[in-house]
C-alpha positions as CSV (number, residue, x, y, z in Angstrom):
1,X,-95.8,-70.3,4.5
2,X,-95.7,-66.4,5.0
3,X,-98.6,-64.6,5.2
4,X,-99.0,-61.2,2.8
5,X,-101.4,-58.3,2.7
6,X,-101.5,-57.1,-1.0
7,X,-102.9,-53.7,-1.6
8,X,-104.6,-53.0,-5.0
9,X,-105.6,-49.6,-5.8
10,X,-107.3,-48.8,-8.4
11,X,-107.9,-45.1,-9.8
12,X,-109.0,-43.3,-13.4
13,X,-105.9,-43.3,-15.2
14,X,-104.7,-39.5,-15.4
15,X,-107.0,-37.4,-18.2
16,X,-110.3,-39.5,-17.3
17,X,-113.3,-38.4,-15.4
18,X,-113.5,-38.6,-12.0
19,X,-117.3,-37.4,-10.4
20,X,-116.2,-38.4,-6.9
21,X,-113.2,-36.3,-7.0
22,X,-115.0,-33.3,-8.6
23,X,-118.2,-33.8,-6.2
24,X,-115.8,-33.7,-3.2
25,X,-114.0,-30.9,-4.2
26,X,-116.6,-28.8,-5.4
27,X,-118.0,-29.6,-2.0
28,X,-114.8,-28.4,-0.3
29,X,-114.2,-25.3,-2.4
30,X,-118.5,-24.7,-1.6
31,X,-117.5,-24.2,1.9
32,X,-115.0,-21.9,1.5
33,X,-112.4,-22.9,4.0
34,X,-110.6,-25.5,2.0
35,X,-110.6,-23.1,-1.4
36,X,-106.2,-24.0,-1.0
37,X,-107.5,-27.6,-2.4
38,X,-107.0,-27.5,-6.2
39,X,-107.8,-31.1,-7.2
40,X,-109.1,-34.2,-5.7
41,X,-109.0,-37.4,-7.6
42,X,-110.7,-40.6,-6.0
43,X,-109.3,-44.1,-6.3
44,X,-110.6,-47.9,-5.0
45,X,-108.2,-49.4,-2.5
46,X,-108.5,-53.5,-2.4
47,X,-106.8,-55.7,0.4
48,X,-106.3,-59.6,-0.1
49,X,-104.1,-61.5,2.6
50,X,-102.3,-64.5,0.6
51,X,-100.2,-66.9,1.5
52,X,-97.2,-67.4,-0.5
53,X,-93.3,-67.8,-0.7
54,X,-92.0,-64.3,-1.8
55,X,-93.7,-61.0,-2.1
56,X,-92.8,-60.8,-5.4
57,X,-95.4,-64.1,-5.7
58,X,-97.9,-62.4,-3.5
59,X,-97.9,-59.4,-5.8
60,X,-98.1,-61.8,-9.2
61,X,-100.8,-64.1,-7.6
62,X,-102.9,-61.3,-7.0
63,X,-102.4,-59.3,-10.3
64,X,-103.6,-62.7,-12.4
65,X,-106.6,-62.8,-9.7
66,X,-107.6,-59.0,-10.7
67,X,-107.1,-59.4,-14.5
68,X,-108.6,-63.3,-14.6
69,X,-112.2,-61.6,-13.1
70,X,-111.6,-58.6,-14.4
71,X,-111.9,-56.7,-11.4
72,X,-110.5,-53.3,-13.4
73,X,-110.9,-51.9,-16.6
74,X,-107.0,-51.5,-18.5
75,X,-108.6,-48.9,-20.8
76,X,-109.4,-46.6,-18.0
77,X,-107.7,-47.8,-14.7
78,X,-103.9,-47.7,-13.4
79,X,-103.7,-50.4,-10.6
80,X,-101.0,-50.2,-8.1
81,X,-99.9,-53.4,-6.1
82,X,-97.9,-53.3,-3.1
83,X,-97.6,-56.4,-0.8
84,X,-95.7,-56.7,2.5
85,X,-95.4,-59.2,5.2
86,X,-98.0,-59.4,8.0
């Protein structure tokens, strides 16, 4: 059976606070040389390896895994899942 990686990321869905993103860029417009950066938003990047059939059923196994443990919050998260062949 083929082996996937599946890449989750996980970020503040657009309109919610992000401190990491405003820390880092109040850090970058602080030293001065960066002030061309207008915004920085922060996101979580997860990586499973999965065996299965398809990459359409790599992707779908992982999404139930995330939303059976709750790994995100719906309210506040968009989650992106991208799988490809290793």
């Amino acid at each position: 059976m083929p082996l996937f990686e599946v890449q989750v990321i996980i970020e503040n869905k657009s309109g919610m606070n992000d401190p990491e993103g405003e820390t880092i860029l109040n850090d970058l417009v602080l030293k001065g040389s960066f002030s061309s950066v207008k915004k920085v938003r922060s996101a979580k990047m997860l990586k499973f390896q999965i065996n299965s059939t398809t990459k359409q059923s790599a992707e779908t196994t992982i999404k139930k895994l995330c939303n059976d443990l709750r790994i995100y919050n719906p309210m506040v998260s968009k989650v992106t899942f991208t799988a490809k062949p290793l």
